[in-house]
N, CA and C of each residue as an Amber inpcrd file, in Angstrom:
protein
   681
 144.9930000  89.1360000  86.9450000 143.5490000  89.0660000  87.2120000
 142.7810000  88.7860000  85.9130000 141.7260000  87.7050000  86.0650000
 141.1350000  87.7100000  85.0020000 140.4670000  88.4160000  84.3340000
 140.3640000  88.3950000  83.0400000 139.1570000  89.6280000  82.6830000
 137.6530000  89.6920000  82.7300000 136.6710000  90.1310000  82.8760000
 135.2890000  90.0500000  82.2580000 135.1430000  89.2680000  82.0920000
 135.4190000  89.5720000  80.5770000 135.0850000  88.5790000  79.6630000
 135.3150000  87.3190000  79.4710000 136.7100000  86.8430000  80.0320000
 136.7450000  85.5900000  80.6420000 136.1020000  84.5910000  81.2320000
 135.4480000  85.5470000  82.5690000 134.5930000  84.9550000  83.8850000
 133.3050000  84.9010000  82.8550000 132.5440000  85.8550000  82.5160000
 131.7430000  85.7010000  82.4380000 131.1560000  84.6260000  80.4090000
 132.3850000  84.2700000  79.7460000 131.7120000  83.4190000  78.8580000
 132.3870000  81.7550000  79.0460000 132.9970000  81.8040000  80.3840000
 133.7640000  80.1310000  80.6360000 132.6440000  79.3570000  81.3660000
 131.8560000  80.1740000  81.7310000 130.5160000  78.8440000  82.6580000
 129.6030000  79.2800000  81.6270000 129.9240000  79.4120000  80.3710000
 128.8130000  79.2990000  79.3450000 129.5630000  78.3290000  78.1300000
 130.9660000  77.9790000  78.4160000 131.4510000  77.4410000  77.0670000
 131.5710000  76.3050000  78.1840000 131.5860000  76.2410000  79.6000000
 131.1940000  74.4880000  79.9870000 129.8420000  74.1990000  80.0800000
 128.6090000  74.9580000  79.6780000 127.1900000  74.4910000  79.3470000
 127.2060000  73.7640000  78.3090000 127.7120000  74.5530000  77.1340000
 128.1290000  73.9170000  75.7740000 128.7530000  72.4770000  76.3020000
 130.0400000  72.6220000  76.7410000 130.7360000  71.4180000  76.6260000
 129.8040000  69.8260000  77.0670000 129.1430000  70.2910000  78.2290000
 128.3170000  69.5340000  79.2690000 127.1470000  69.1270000  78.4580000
 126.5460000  69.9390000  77.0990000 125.7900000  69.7260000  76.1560000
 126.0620000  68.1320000  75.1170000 127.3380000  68.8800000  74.4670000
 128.3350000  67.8970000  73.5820000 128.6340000  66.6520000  74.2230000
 129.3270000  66.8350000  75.2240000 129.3470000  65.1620000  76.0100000
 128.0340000  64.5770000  75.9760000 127.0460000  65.2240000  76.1900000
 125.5620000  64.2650000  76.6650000 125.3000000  63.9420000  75.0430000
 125.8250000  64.0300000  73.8180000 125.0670000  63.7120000  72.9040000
 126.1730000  62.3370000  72.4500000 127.1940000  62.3470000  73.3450000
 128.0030000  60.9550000  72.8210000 128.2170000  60.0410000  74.5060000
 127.8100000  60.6200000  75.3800000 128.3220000  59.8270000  76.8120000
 126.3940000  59.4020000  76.8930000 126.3110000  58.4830000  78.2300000
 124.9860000  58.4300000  78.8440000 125.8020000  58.8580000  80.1220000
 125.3810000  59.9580000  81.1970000 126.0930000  60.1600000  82.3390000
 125.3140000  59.6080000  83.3660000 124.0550000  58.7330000  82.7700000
 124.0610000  57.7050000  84.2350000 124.9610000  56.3070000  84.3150000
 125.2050000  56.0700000  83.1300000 126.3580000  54.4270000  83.1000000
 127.8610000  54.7740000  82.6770000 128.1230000  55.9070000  82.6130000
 129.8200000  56.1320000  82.2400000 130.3760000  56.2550000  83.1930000
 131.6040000  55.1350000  83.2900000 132.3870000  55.4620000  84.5090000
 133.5990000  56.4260000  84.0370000 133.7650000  56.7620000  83.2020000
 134.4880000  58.3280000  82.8730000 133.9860000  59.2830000  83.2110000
 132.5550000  59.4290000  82.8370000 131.7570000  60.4090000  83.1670000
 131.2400000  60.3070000  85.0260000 131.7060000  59.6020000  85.7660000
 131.3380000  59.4970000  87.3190000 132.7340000  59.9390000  87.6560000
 133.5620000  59.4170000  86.9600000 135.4890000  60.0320000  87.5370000
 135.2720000  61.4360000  87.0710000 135.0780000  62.0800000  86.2860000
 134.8120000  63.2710000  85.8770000 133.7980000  64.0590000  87.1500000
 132.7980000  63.5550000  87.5150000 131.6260000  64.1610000  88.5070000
 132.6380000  64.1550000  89.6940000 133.2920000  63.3350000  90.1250000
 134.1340000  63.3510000  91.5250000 135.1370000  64.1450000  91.2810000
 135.9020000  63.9790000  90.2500000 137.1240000  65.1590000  90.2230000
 136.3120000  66.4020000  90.4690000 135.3120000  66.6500000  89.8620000
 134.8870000  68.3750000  90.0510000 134.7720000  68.3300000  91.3150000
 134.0070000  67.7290000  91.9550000 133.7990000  67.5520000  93.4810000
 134.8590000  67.6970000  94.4920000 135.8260000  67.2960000  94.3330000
 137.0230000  67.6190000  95.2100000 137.5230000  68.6180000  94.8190000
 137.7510000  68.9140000  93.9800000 138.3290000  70.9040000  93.0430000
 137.7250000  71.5490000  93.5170000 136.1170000  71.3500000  93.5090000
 135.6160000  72.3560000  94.1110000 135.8020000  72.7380000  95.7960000
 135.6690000  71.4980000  96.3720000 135.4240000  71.5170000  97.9810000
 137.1060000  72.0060000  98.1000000 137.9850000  71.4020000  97.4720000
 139.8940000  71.9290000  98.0120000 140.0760000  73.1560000  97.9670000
 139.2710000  73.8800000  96.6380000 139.2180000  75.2820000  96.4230000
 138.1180000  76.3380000  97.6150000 137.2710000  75.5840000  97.9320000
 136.2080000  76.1940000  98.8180000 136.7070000  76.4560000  99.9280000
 137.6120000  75.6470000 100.6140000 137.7840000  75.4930000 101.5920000
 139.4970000  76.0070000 101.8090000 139.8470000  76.1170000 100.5750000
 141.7210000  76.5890000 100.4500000 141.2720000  78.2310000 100.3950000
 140.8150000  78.2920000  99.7980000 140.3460000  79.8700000  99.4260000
 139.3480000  80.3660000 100.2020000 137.8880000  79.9340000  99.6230000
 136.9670000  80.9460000  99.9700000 136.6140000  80.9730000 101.5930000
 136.6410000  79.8570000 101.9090000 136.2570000  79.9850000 103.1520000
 137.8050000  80.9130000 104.4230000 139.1770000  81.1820000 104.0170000
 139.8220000  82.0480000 104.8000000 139.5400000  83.5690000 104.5220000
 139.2910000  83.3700000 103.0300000 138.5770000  84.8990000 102.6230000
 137.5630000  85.2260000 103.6560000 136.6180000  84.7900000 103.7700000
 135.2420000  85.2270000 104.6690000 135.4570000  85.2940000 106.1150000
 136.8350000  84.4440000 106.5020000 136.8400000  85.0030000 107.8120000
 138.0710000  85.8140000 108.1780000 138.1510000  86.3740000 107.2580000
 139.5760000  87.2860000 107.4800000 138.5350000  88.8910000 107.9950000
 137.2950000  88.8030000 107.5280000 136.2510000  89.8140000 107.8570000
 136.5600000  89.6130000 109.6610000 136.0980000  90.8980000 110.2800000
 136.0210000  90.6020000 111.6430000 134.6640000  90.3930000 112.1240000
 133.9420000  89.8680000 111.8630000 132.3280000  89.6990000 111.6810000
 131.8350000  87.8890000 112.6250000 131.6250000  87.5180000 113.2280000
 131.7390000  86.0100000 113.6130000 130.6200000  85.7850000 113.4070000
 129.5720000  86.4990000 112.9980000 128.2100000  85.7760000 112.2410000
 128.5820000  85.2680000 110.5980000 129.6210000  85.3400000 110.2870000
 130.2670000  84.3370000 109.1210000 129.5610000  82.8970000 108.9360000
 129.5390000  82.4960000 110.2760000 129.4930000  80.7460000 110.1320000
 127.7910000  80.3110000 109.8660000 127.1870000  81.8790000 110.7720000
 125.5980000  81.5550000 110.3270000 125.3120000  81.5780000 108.6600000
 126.1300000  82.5130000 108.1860000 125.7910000  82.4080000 106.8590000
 126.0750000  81.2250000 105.9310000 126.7860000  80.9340000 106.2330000
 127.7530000  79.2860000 106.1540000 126.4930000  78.3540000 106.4080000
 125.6930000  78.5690000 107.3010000 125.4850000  77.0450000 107.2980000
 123.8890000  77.6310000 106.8770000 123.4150000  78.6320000 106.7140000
 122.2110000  79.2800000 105.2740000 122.1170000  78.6430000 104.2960000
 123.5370000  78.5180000 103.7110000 123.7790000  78.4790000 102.3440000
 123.9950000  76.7190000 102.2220000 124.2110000  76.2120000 103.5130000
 123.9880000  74.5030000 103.4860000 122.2860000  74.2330000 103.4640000
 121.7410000  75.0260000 104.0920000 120.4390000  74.7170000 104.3370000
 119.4050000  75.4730000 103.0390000 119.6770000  76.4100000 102.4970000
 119.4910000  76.2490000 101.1700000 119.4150000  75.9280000 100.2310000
 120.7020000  74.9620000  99.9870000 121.1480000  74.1660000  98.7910000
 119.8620000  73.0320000  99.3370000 120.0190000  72.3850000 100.4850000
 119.1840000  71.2160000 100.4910000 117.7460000  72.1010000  99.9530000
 117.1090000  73.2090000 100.5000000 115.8680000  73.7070000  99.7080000
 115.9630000  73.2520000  98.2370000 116.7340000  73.7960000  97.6520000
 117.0230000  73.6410000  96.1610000 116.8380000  72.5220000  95.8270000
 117.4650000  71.3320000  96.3610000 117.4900000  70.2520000  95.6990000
 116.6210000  69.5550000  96.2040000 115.4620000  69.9730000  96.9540000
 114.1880000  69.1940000  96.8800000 113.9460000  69.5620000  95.4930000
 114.0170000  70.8860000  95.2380000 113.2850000  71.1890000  93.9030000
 113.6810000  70.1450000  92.5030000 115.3230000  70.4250000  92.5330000
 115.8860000  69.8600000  91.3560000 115.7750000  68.6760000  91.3370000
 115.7740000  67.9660000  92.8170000 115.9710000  65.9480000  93.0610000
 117.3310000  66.3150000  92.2200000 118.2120000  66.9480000  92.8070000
 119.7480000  66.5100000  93.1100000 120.6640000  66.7290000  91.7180000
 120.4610000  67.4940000  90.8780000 121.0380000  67.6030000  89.4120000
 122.2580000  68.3760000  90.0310000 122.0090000  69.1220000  90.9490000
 124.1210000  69.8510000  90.9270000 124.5060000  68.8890000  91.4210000
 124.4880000  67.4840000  92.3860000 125.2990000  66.5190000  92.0670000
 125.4640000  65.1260000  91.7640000 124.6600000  65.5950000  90.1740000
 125.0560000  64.3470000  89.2380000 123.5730000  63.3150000  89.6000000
 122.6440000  64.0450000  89.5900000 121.3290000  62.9750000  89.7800000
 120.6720000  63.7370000  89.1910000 119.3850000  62.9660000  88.1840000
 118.4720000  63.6260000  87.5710000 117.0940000  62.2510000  87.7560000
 115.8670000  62.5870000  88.5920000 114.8870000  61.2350000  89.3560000
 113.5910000  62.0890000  88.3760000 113.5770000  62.8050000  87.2220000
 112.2340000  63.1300000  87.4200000 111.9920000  62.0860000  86.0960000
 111.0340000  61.8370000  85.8600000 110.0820000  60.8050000  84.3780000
 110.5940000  61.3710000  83.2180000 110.8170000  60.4490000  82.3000000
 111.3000000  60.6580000  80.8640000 110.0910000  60.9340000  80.5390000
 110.0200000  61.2570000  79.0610000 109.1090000  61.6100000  78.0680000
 108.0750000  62.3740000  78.8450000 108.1290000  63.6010000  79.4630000
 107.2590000  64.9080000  80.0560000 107.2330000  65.6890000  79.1710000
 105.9890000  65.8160000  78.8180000 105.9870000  67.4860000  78.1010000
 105.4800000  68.6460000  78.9230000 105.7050000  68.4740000  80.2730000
 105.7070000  69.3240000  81.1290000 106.8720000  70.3660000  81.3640000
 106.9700000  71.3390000  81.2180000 108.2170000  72.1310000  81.3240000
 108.7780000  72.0340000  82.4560000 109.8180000  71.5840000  83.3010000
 110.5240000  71.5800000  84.6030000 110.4550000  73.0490000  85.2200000
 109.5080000  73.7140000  85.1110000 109.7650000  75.0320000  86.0460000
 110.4740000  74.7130000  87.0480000 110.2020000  73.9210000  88.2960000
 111.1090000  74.0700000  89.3770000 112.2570000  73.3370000  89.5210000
 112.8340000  72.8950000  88.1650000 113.9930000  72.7430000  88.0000000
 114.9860000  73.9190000  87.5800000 114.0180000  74.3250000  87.0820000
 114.7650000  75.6750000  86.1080000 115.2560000  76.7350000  87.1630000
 114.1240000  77.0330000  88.0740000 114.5520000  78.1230000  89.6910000
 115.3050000  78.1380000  90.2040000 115.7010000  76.4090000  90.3280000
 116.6300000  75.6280000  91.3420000 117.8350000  75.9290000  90.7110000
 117.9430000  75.4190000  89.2710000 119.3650000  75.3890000  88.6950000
 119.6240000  77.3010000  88.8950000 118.5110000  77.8960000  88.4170000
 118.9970000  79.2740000  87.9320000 119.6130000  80.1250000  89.3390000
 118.7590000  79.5620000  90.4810000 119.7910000  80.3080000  91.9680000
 120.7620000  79.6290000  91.8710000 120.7260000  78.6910000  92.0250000
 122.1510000  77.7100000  92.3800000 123.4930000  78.5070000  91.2300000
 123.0590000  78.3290000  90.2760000 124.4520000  79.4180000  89.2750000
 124.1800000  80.6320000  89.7430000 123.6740000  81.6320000  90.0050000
 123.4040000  82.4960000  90.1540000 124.2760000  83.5780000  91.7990000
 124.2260000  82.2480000  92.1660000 124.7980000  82.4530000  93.6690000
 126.1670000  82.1700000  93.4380000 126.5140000  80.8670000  92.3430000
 127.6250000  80.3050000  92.9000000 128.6240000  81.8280000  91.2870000
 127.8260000  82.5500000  90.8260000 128.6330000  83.5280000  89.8090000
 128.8680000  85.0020000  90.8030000 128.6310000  84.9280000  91.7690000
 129.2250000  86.1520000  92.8360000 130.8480000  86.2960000  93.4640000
 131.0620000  84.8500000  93.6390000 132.6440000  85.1650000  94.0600000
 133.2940000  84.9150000  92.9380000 132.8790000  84.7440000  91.9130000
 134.3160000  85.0770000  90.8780000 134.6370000  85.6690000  90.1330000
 134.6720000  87.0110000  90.7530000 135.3250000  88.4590000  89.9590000
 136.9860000  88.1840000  90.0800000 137.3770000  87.6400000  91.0240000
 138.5470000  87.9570000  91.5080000 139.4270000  86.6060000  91.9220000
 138.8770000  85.4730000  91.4180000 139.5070000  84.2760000  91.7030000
 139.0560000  82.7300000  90.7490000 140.3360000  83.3050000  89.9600000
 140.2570000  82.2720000  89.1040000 140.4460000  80.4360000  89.2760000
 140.7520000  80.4660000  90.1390000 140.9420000  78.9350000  91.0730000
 139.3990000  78.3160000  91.0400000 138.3870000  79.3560000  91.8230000
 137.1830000  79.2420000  91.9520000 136.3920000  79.2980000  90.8190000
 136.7510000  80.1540000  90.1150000 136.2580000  79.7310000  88.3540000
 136.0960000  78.8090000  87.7400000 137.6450000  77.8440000  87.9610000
 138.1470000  76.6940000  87.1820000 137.2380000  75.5340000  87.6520000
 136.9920000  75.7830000  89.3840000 136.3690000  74.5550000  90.0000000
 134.7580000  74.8230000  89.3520000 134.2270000  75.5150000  89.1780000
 132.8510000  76.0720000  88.6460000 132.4950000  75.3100000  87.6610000
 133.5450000  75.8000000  86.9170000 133.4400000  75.3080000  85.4920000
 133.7830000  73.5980000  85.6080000 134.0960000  72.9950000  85.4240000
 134.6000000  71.3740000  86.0130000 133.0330000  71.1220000  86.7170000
 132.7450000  71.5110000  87.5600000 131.6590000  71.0430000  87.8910000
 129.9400000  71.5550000  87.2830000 130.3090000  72.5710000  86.7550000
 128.9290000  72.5330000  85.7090000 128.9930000  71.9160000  84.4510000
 130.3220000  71.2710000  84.1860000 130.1640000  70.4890000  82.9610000
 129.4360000  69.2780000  83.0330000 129.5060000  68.2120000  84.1110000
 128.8350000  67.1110000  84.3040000 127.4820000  67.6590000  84.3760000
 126.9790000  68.1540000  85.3360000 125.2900000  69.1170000  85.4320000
 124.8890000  69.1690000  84.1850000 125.7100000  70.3790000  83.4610000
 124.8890000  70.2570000  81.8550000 124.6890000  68.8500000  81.1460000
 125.6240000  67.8500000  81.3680000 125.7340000  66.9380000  80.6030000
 124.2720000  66.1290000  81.0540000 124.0350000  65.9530000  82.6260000
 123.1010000  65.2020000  82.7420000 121.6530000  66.2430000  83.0970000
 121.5790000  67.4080000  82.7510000 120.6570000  68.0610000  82.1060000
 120.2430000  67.9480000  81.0100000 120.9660000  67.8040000  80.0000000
 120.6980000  67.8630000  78.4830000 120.1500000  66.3180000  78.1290000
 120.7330000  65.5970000  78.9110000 119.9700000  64.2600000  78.4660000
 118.8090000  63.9040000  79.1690000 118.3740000  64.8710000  80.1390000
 117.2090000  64.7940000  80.3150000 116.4570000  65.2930000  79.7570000
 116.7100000  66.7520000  79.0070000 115.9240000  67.6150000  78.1970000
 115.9420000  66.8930000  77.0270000 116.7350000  66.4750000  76.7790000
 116.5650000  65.3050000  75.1140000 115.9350000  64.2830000  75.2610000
 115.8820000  63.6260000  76.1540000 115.0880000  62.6960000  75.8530000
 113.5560000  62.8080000  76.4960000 113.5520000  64.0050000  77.2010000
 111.8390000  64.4410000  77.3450000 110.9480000  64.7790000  75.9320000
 109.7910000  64.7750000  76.2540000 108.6550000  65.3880000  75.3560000
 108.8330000  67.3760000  74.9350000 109.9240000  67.5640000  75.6290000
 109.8690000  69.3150000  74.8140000 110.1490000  69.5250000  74.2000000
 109.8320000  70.5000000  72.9270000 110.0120000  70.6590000  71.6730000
 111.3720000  71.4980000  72.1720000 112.2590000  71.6540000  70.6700000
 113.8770000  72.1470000  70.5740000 114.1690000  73.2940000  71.2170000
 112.7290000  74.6600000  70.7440000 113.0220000  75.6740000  71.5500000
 113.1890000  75.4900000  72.7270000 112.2210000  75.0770000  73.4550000
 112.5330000  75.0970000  75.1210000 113.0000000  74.2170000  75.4910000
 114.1250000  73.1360000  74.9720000 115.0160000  73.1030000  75.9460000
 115.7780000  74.2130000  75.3090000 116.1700000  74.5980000  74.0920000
 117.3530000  75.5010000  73.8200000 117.1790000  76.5150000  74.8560000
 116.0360000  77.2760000  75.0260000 115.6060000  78.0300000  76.4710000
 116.1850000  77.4170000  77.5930000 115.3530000  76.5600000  77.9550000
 116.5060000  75.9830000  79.1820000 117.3690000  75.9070000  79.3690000
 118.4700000  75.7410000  78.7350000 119.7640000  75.4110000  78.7190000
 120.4670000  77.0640000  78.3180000 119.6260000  77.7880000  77.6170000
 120.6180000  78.8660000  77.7250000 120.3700000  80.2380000  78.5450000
 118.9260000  79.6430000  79.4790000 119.1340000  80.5260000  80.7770000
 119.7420000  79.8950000  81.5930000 120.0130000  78.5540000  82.2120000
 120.7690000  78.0340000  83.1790000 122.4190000  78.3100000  82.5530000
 122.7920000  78.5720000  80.9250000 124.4870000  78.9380000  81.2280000
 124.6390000  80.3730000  81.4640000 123.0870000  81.2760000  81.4780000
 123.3960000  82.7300000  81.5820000 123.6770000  83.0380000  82.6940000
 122.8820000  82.2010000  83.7510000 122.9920000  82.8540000  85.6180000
 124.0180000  83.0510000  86.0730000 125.5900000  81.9940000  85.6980000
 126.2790000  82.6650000  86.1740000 127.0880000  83.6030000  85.7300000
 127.0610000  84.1090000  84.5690000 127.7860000  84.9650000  84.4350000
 126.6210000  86.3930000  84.8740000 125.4930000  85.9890000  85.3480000
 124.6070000  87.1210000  85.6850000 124.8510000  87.5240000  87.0380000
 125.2700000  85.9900000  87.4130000 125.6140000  87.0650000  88.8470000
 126.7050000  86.8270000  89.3420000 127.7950000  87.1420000  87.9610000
 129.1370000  87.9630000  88.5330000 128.9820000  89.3330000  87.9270000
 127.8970000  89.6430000  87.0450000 127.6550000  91.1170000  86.6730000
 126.9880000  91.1430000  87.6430000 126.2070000  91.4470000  88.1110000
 125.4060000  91.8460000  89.7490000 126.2730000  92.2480000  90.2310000
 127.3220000  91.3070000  91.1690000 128.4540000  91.5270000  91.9910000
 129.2270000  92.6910000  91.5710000 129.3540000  92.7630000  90.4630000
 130.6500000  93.8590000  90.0930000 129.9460000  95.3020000  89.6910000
 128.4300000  95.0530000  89.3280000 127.8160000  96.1890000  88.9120000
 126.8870000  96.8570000  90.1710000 126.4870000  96.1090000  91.2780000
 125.2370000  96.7400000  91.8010000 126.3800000  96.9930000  93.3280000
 126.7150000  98.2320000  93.7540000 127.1960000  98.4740000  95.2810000
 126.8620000  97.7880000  96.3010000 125.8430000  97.9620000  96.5570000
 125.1730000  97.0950000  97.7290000 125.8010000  95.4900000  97.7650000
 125.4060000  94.9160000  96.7820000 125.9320000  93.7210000  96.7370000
 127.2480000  93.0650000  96.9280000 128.1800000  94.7140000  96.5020000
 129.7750000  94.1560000  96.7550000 129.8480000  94.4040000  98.0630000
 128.9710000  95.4570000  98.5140000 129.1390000  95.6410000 100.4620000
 128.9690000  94.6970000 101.2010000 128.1600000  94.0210000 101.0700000
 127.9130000  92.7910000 101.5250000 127.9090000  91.4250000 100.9340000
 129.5590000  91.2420000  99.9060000 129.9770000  90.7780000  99.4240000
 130.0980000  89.2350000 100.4500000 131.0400000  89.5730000 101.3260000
 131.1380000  88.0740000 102.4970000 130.5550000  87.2870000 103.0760000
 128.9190000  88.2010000 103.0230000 127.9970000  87.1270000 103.5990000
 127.5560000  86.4050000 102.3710000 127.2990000  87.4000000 101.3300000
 126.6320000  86.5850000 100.0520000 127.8670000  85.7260000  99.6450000
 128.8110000  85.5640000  99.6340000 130.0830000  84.4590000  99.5800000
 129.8680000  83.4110000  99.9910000 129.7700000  83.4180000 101.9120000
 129.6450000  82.7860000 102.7520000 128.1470000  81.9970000 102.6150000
 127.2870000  82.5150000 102.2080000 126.2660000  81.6970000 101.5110000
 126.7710000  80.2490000 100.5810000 127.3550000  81.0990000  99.9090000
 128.0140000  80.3910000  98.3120000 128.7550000  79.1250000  98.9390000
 129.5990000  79.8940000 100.1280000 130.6600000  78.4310000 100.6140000
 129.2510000  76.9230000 101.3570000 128.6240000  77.4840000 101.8080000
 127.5570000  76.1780000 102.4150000 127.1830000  75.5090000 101.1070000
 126.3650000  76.5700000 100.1830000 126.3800000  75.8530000  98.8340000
 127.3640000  75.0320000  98.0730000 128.4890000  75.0960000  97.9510000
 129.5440000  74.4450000  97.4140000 130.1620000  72.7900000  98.2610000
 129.8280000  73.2030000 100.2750000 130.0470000  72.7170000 100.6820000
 129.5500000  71.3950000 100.8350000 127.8220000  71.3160000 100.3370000
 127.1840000  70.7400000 100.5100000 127.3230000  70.1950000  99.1650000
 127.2150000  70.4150000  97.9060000 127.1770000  70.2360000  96.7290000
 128.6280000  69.2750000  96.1610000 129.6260000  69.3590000  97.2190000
 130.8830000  68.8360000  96.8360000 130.6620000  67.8750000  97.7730000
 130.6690000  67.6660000  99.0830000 131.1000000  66.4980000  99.8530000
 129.4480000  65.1330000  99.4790000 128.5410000  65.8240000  98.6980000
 127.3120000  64.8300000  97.9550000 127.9680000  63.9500000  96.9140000
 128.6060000  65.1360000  96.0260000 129.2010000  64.4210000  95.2780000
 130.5750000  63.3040000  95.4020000 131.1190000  63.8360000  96.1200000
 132.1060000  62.9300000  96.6170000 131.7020000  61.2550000  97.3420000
 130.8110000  61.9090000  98.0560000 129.9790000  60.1390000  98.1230000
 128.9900000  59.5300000  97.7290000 128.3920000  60.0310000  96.5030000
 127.2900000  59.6640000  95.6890000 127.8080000  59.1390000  94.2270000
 128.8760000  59.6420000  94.0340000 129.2310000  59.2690000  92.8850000
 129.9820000  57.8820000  92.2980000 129.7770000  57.4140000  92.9960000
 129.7800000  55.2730000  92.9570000 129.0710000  54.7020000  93.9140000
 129.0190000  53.7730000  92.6990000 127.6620000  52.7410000  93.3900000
 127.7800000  51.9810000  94.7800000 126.8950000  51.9360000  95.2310000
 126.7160000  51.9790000  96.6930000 128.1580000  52.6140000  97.5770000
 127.7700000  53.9610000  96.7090000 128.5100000  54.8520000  97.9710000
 130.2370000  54.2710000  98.4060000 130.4720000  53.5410000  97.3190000
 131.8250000  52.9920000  97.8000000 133.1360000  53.5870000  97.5710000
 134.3600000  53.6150000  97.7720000 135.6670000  53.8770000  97.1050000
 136.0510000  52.9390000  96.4020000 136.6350000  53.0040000  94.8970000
 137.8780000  52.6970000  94.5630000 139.2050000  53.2520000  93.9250000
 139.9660000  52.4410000  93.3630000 141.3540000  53.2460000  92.9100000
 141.0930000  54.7320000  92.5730000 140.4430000  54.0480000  90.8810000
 140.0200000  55.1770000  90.3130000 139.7690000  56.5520000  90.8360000
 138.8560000  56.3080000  91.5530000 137.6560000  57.2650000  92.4770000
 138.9330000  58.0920000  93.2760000 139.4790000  57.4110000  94.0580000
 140.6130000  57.9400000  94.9660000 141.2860000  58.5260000  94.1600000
 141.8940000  57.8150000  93.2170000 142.7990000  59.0090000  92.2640000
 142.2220000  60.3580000  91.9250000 141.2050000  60.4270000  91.2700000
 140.8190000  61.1360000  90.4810000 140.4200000  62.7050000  92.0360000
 139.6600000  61.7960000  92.7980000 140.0750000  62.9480000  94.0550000
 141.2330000  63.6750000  94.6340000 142.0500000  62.8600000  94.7750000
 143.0390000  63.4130000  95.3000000 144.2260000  63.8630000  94.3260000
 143.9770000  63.5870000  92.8940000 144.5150000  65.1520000  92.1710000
 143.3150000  65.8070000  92.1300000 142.1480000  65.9060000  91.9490000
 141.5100000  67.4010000  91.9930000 141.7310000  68.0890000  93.2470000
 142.5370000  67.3640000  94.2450000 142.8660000  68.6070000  95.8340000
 143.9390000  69.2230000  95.1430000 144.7210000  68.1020000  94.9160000
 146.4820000  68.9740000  94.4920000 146.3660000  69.5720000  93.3510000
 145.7840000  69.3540000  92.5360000 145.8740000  70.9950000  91.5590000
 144.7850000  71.7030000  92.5680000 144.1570000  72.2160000  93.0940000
 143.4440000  73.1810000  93.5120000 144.4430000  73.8780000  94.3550000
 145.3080000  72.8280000  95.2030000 146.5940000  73.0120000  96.1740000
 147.4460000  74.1300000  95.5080000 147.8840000  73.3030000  94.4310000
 149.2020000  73.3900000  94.0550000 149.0600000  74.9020000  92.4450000
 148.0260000  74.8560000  91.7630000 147.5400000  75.6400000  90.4260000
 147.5610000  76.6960000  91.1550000
């Protein structure tokens, strides 16, 4: 089992990473950086759906699926806010010296929710992390090349890598929350669900397949399978 400390500083050392790439990639024209956005995308959804989603119904509870499809209809809330940054889109105007508040809400539930199921499953970690690295990457080049001075994006960027490790301390620290651990999960799975199968068909141009694309999917199932 992993430790703490593990879970909670690895979706802060892929903020960093997702940082570093954006100061040598552009992640709207790299097709490394789009094979990269789809691999997370299938890791995540193989893992969501290998794991979390038999977890939640191993409960004897059959209002499971309402929560399930909450947490689909949420995420779309969210990403009116964000215009689509958990997968791999960033539509708002360069050079703002407007602070993105309701980007910041959006990103900060969205980690926030998705740092609850991983006390106890490192599979789901790995896919986390993989997929908040592209996010940061095409966060940071939006915050760089806007009108905000250094502090606030450094603010920005280092409350969006705090949420999730904030709320896998929640989860493990506040009772209530682990009691009703499966629904707040089952939230998480609509979120993931929705957030992975976007990315999976948004991430080439006009929505198409190729080699690449296919490859790079179908090993992110089989290690999620097989790891």
């Amino acid at each position: 089992m992993l430790t703490d400390l593990y879970i909670y500083l690895l979706p802060i050392l892929a903020v960093i990473t997702g940082y570093v790439i954006s100061l040598f990639l552009k992640p709207g024209s790299s097709s490394g950086f789009k094979l990269l956005l789809a691999f997370s995308g299938a890791y995540l959804l193989a893992v969501t759906v290998l794991e979390l989603l038999p977890d939640v119904y191993s409960e004897p509870d059959s209002g499971i699926g309402v929560f399930i499809m909450l947490g689909l209809l949420f995420q779309i809330v969210l990403e009116f806010l964000s215009k689509g940054v958990e997968h791999g889109h960033l539509h708002f105007h360069e050079n703002s010296k407007t602070f993105p508040v309701l980007l910041l809400i959006s990103l900060s539930l969205h980690s926030l929710l998705e740092g609850f199921p991983l006390d106890n499953d490192n599979h789901l970690l790995h896919g986390v992390v993989v997929h908040k690295i592209p996010v940061a990457a095409i966060l940071s080049v939006f915050l760089i090349q806007s009108k905000l001075s250094k502090p606030k994006v450094f603010l920005f960027l280092a409350f969006f890598a705090l949420m999730t490790p904030l709320g896998s301390w929640l989860k493990n620290n506040i009772e209530v929350l682990s009691e009703y651990a499966p629904y707040i999960n089952a939230i998480v799975i609509g979120i993931f669900l929705h957030v992975s199968t976007t990315i999976l068909f948004e991430s080439s141009k006009n929505h198409s397949f190729n080699a690449s694309k296919l490859g790079v999917i179908i090993l992110g199932i089989l290690l999620a399978y097989f790891i």
